[in-house]
C-alpha positions in Angstrom: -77.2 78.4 92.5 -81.1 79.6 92.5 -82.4 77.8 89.6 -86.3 78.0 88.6 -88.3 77.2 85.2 -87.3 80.5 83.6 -83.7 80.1 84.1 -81.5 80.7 81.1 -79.2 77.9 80.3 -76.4 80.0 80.3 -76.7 81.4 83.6 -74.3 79.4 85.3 -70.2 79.3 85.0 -68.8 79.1 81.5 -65.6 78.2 79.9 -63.3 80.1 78.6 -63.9 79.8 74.6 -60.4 79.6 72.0 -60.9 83.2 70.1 -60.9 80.9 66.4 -64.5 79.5 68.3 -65.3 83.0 69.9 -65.0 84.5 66.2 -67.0 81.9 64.4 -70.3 82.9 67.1 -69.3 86.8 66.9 -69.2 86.9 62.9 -73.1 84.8 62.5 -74.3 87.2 65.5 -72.9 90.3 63.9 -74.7 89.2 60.6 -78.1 88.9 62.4 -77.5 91.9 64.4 -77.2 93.8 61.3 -79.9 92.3 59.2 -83.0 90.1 61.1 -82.5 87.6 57.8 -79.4 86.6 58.7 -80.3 84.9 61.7 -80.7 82.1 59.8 -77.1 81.8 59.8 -77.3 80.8 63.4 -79.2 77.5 62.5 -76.5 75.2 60.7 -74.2 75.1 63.6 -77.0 74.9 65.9 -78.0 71.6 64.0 -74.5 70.4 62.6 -73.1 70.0 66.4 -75.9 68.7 68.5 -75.0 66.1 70.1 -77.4 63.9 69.1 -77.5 64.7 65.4 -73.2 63.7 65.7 -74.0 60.4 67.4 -76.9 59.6 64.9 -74.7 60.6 61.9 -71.1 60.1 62.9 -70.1 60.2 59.2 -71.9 63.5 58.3 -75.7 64.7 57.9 -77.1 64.5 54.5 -78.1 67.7 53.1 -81.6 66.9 52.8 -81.9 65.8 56.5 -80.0 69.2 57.9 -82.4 71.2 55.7 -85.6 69.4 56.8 -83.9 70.0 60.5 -82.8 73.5 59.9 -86.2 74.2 58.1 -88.0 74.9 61.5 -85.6 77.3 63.0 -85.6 79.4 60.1 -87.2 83.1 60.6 -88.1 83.6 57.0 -87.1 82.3 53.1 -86.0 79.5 51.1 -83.3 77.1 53.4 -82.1 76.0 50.2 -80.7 79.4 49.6 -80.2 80.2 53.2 -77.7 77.1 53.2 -75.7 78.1 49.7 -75.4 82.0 51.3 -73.9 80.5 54.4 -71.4 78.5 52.5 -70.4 81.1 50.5 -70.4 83.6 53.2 -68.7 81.5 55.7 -66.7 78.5 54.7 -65.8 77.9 58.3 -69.9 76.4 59.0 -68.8 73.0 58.0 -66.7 70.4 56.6 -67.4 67.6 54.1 -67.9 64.0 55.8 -67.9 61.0 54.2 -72.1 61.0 54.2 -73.1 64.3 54.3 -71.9 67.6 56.6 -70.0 67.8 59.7 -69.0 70.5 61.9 -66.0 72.9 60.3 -62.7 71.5 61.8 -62.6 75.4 63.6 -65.7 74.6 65.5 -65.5 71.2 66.0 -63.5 70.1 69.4 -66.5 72.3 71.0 -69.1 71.1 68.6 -71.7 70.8 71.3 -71.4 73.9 73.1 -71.2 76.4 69.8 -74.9 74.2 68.8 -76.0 75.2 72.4 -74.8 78.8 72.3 -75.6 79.6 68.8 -79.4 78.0 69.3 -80.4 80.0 72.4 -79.0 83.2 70.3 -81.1 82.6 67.4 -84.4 81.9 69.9 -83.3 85.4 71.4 -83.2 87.1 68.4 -86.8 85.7 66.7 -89.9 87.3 67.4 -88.2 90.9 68.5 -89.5 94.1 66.0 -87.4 94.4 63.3 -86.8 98.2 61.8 -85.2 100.7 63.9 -86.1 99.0 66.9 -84.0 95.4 66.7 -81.0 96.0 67.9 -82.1 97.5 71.1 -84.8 94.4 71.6 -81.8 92.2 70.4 -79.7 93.8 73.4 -82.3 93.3 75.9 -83.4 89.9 74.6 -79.7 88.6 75.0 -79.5 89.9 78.3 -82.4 88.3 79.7 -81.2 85.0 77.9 -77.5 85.2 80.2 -76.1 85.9 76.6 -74.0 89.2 77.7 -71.2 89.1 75.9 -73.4 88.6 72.8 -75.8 91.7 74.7 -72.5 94.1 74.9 -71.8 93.2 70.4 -75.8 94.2 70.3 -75.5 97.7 72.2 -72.5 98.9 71.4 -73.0 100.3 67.6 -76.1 102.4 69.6 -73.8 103.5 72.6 -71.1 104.7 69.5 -73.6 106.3 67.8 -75.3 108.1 70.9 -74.8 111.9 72.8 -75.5 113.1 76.2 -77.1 111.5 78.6 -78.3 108.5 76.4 -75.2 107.8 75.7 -74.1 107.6 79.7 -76.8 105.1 80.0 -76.1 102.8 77.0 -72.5 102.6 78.7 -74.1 102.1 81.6 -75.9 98.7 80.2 -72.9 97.8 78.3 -70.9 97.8 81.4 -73.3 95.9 83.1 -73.4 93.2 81.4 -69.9 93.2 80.8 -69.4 92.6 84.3 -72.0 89.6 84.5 -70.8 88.2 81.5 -67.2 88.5 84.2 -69.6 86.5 86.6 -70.0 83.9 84.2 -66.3 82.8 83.9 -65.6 83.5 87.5 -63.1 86.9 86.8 -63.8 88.6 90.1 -61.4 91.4 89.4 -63.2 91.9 86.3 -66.5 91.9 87.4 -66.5 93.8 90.5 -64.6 96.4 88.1 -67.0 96.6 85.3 -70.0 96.8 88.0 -68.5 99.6 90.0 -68.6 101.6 86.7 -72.1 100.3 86.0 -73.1 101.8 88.9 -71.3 105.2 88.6 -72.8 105.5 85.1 -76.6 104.7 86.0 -76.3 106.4 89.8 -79.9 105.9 90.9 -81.7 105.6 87.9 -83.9 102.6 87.4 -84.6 103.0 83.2 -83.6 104.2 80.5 -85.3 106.2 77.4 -84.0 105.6 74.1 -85.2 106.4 70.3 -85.9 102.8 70.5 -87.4 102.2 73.2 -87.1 101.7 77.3 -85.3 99.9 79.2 -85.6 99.5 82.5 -82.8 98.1 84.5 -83.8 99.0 88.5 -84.1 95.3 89.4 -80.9 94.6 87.6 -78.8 97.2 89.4 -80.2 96.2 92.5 -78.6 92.5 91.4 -75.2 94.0 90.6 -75.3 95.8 94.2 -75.6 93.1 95.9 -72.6 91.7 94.6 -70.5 93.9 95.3 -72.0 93.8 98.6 -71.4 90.3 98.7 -67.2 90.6 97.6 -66.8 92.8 100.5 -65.6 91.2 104.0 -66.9 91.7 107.2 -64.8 95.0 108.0 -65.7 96.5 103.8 -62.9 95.3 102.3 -62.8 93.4 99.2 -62.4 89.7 100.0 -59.4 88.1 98.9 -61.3 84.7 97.8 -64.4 85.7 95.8 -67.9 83.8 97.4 -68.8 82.3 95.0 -71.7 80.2 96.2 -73.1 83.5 97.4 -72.7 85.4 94.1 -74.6 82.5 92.5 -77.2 82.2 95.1 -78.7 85.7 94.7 -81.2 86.3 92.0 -79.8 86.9 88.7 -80.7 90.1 86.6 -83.5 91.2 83.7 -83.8 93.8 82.0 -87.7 95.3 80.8 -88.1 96.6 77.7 -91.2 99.6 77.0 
């Protein structure tokens, strides 16, 4: 796999996640998709499952520790506050310990990996304009991060909401990154489907205008191309055992937003 300073951790294979664990991440990334405040809800699990935070406290973090940790990752307000919405929103963000908090018992088994995902989310959504223009940023923020299924939850309300042309195009994205987010867990069938939409959709395009903003995606079609390229066998014909190596070995795709 081509690897380089600027690659995303998440741009490699991924596990299939149990849906109670993918329906913890999609409810706190709904919630900051819908209001930029509520990505602080992405900072308890990121602290409560680290792995280093569970081996330093193995019977639970204190509350005063988690909020000094959280404290940093917090876009905006009071974390006292931030902490007591979160509880009352979500009772699934953790479980009592005998010292302090541990991870909910939903969560837990994959403890590590829901601190990892739900981090990188929450650096991908801080910084981006907030107003009219967030959710597009948030979709093309996620992208870039190799968050795609968490890309597809950001575009989507626009693509329902859209006409015409612009709505061909959101589609477009949305299928894209559906079908790398099928590179990701290895579904070839899936992928090579969701691209060859991708690229009826877009047809030779290379951006996108939106109320929002840009978005150009030439580079990143040229990516999903080349993969289907690369599924073919030497006489056209879709390989029965998918090359992996050499899907992983080409460049991945980013999207530009204007």
């Amino acid at each position: 796999m081509a690897c380089g300073p600027r690659t995303p951790v998440f741009w490699q294979r991924q596990p299939g996640l149990p849906r109670p664990v993918l329906t913890f991440l999609r409810s706190r990334l709904e919630a900051a998709l819908a209001d930029p405040a509520d990505r602080a809800l992405l900072a308890w699990p990121t602290v409560l499952g680290a792995p280093r935070v569970r081996e330093e406290f193995p019977e639970g973090l204190p509350e005063a520790e988690l909020l000094a940790r959280a404290r940093a990752m917090l876009p905006q307000g009071d974390p006292v506050r931030a902490w007591e919405d979160a509880l009352a929103r979500f009772p699934d963000t953790a479980d009592r310990g005998p010292a302090g908090w541990v991870p909910h018992r939903i969560w837990d088994p994959l403890s590590s990996l829901v601190s990892l995902r739900s981090g990188v989310t929450l650096l991908a959504l801080l910084g981006l304009p907030e107003g009219g223009n967030y959710r597009l940023a948030a979709g093309v923020s996620l992208f870039n991060a190799a968050l795609f299924h968490e890309c597809h939850d950001a575009l989507e309300p626009l693509w329902l909401e859209a006409e015409g042309p612009l709505k061909k195009g959101l589609q477009g994205l949305i299928l894209m990154a559906g079908g790398f987010h099928h590179h990701q867990v290895q579904n070839a069938p899936g992928m090579a489907g969701l691209f060859e939409d991708a690229v009826e959709a877009l047809g030779e395009g290379r951006g996108l205008a939106t109320p929002w903003g840009a978005v150009g995606y030439g580079p990143a079609l040229d990516r999903v191309r080349e993969r289907l390229e690369a599924l073919d066998d030497e006489y056209g014909l879709r390989a029965e055992d998918p090359p992996w190596e050499r899907l992983w070995s080409l460049d991945r795709p980013e999207w530009e937003l204007t």
